[in-house]
N, C-alpha and C positions, 0 to 999 in steps of 0.2 A: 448417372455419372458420379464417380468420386467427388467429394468437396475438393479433395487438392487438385483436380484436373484441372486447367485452364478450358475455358469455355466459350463460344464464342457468345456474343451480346445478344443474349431475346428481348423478348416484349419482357419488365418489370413492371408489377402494379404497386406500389406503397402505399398505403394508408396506415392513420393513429388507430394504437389497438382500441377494443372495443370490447369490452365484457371478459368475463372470467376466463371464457375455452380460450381466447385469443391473449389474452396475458399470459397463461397457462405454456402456449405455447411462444412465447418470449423466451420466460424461465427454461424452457427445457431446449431451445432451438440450438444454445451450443452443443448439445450431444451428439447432435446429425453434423457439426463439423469436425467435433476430434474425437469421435467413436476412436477411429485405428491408431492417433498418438499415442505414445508410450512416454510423452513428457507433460500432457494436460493433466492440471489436476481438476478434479469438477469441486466445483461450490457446493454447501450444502443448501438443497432445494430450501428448506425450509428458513433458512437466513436471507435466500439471496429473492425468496417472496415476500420476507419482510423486510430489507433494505428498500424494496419498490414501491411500497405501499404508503401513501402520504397520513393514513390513520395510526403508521404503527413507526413509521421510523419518525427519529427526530431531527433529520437531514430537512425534512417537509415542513419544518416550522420556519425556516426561514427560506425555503426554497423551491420549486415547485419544478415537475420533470414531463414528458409526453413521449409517450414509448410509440416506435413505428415498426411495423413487419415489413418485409418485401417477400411478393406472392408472384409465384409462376404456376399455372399447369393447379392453383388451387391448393397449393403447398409454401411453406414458408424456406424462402431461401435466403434471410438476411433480418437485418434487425438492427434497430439504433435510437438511443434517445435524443431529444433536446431536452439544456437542462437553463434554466434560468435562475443564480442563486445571487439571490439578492442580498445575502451577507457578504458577500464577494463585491457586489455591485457599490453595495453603501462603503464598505471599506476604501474598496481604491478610487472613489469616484467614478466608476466607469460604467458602457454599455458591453461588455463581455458576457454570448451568452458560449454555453459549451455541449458539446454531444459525448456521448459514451454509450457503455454494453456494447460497441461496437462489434459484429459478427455477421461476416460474406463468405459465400462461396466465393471461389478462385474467377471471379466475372468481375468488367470493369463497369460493367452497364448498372448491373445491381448497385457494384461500391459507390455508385457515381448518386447512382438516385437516392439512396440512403443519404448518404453526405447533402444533396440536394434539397432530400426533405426536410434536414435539420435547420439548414440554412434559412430554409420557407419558415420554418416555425420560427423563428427566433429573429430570424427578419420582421417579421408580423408581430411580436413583440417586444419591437422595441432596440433591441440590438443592434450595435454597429461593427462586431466582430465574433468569430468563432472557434474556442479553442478547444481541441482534444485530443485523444481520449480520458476523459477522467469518471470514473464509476464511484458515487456520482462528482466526487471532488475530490481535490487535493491535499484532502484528508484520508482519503483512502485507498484504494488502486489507479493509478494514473500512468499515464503512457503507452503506447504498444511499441511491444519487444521486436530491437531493429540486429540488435547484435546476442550471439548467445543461445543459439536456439539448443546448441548437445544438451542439456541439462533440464531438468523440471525446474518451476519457480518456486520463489521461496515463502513460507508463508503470508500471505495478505499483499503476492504483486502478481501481477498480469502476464499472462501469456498469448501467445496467438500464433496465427498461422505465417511462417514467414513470408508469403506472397502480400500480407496488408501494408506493410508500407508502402510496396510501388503501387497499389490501387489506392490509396492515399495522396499520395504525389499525381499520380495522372489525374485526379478528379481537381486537383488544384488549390492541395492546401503546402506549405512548407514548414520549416523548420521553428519551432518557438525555442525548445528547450529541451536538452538532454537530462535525461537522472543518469547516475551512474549508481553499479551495483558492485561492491567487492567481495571476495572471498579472499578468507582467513583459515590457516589452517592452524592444528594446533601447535605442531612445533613452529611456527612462526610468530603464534599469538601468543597462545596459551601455557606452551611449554617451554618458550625460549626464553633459558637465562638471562640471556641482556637484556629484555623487555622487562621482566620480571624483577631481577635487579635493579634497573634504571627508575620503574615505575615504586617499588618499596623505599628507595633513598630518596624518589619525592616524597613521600607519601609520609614518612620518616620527619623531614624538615617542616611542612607545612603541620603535623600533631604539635611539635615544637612550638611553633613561629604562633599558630592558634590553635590553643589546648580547648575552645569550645565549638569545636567545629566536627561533627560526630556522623555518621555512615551508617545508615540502617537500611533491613529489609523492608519490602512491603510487607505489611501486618494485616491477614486476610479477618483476624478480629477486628480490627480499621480500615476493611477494605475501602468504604465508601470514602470517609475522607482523604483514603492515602493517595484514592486514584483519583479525586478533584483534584489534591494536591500535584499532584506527577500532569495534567493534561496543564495548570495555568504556570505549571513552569516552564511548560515547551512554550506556549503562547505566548511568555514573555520573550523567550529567549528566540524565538524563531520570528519575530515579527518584521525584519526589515528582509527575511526571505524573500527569494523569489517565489507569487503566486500566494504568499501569505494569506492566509484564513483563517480566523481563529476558531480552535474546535471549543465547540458548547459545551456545557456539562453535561447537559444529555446527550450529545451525540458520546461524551469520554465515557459515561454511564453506560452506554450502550454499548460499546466496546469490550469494555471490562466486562460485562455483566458475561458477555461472550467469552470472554476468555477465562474465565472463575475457576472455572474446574480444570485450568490446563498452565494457568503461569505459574511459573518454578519462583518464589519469592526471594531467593539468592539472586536472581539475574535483573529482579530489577529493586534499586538501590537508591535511596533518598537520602540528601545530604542537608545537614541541617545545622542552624548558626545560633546558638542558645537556644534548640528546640523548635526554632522555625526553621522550614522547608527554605533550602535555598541552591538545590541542584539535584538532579537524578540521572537516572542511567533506564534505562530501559530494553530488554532483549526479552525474547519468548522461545518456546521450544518449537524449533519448525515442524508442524504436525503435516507438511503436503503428505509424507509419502503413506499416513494412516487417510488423508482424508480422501486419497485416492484409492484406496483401497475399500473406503465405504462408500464412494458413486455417486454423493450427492445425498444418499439417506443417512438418514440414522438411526430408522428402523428398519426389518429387524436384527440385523445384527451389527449394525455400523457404531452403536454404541459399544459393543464387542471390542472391536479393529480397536477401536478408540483408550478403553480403558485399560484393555491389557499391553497396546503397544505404545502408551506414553515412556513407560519404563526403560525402554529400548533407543528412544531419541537420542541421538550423541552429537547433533545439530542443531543452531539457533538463528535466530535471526536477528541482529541489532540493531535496533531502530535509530538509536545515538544516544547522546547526552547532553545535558543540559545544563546550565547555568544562570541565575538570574543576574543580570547586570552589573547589581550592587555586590555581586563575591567574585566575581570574576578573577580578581588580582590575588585572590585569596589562596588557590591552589584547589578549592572546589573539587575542579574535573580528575585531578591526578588522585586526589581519596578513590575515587569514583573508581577508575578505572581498576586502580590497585585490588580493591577491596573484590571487583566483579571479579577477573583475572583470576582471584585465591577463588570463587564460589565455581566459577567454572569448570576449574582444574579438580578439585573435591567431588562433584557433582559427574565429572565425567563426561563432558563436551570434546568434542575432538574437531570440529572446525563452524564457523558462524558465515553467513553473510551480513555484510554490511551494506544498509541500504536505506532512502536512497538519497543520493547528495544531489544535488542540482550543479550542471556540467560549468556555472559562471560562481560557484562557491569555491574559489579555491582555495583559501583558506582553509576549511574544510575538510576538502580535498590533500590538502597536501600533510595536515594534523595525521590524520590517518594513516596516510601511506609511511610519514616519519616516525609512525610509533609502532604500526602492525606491518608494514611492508606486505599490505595485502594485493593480492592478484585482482587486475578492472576484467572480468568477465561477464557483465551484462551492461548493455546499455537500452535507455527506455526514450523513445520522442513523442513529445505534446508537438500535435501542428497547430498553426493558426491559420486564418483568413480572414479579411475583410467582406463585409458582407453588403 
């Protein structure tokens, strides 16, 4: 039977994986659900076996995960972690543990047991509540997609099948928290005079007002410090967020080191206050529609798709910007924006998504919309439960 059929509820066995073949097929068990989407984009195998592995990523150093299958008939029809991060824990004071990779066939009996067993584990460790989906945290892919589904996602956010939220809800978890996802196009953002006007006559007053306040690229001859620099500005500036975590320098190290060979140095932009860092910008060039095209490999020709069709990108993704506390009054953000806006328009960008805000930031939320007047077309929900 199709994965997207609805099903009725068989016998489900779940157990924690167990040795390589059954890791193996973790990693690969999303492919038996969106073989036939035309808007799934697949991971690359080889990242998304090293995101899992507690020897090799640096998520494990403060955090530790327990990946489950669910088996029918001797095959793998579902799959889900418990995730226990205890940088999360020490931070907010709390017992929060969480689940993610989340991935069911169209059954409730499966979504049920899966969510069940995460519940068990994390019950048995301690836990007094359970939020997700976050892979593995909220540093990285978080939520499944409730609204949105015409469209592929954008680089480094989640997609799924639109039947998992109400197997979510019927197993008995609810609403924590929406992300919201914008699009921007470019005559709206990038090419409209009054934005571009509006944003040079800041940008104008504030070189005036402080003549030491200066706008640069990342410098990949300084990649190492530019991208500590760029991950403990979000951290400062992102800390009273919702779900706040502060990302490590190796987890930021690791990020970058992945994206090396692919961020456009125009689009992400370091503001600085007599030479120290004191706000950035940050955007990538959304690579899904190449890294759909390579499957998950990169051998052997996925490095192919990759190298020759960066050139062709005319879409990004903006993660946001930031500010540290002490510039805030300073006009910081409008350099920022000013400066991205001229590298994007040069470069040849023709529309961004903007993602993701958190649906109780509105603040945030409304920055945006009053400056890009961008379209809300995706929304993303974290559930919770009590345990």
């Amino acid at each position: 039977m199709a994965p997207e059929a609805h099903t009725k509820s068989r016998r489900t066995s779940v157990r924690q994986v167990d040795g390589s073949r059954e890791r193996k097929e973790f990693v690969r068990f999303p492919w038996a659900i969106y073989r036939d989407d035309p808007n799934w984009v697949p991971p690359l195998r080889t990242a998304a076996n090293r995101q899992l592995d507690p020897a090799r990523s640096p998520f494990f150093e403060h955090a530790e995960a327990r990946l489950y299958l669910a088996w029918r008939d001797e095959r793998p029809v579902g799959r889900i972690a418990a995730i226990v991060n205890h940088l999360h824990n020490s931070y907010h004071e709390d017992q929060r543990g969480f689940w993610g990779f989340f991935e069911t066939e169209n059954d409730a009996g499966t979504a049920g047991a899966l969510l069940e067993a995460a519940a068990a584990d994390l019950r048995d460790h301690g836990m007094a509540e359970m939020q997700g989906p976050f892979n593995p945290s909220v540093n990285a892919e978080c939520g499944l997609l409730i609204e949105g589904f015409d469209s592929p996602p954008a680089l480094m956010m989640p997609y799924n099948k639109p039947y998992y939220p109400r197997l979510v809800a019927e197993a008995g978890h609810e609403k924590e928290q929406d992300l919201l996802a914008y699009d921007a196009r470019a005559e709206e953002f990038l090419q409209n005079e009054e934005v571009r006007s509006r944003l040079a006559r800041l940008a104008k007053v504030v070189k005036r007002r402080h003549p030491d306040i200066s706008v640069r690229p990342l410098d990949r001859k300084n990649y190492r410090p530019d991208v500590l620099a760029l991950g403990r500005i979000f951290n400062a500036a992102r800390e009273n967020n919702w779900a706040y975590v502060p990302t490590t320098d190796a987890e930021m190290q690791e990020m970058a080191r992945d994206m090396k060979q692919v961020v456009d140095p125009g689009l992400i932009l370091i503001a600085e206050v007599k030479g120290e860092p004191a706000g950035c910008i940050i955007a990538l060039p959304d690579l899904s529609p190449l890294l759909k095209k390579m499957n998950g490999r990169l051998l052997p020709f996925g490095w192919l798709h990759l190298l020759l069709g960066r050139k062709n990108i005319r879409r990004m993704r903006v993660f946001g910007a930031a500010c540290l506390p002490a510039y805030r009054n300073l006009g910081v953000t409008a350099l920022l924006f000013h400066q991205f806006t001229e590298n994007a328009i040069r470069a040849g960008y023709e529309s961004a998504e903007i993602s993701w805000v958190a649906e109780d930031n509105t603040k945030s939320a409304e920055t945006i919309i009053a400056a890009i007047q961008p379209t809300l077309y995706k929304r993303y929900r974290v559930y919770r439960r009590d345990l």
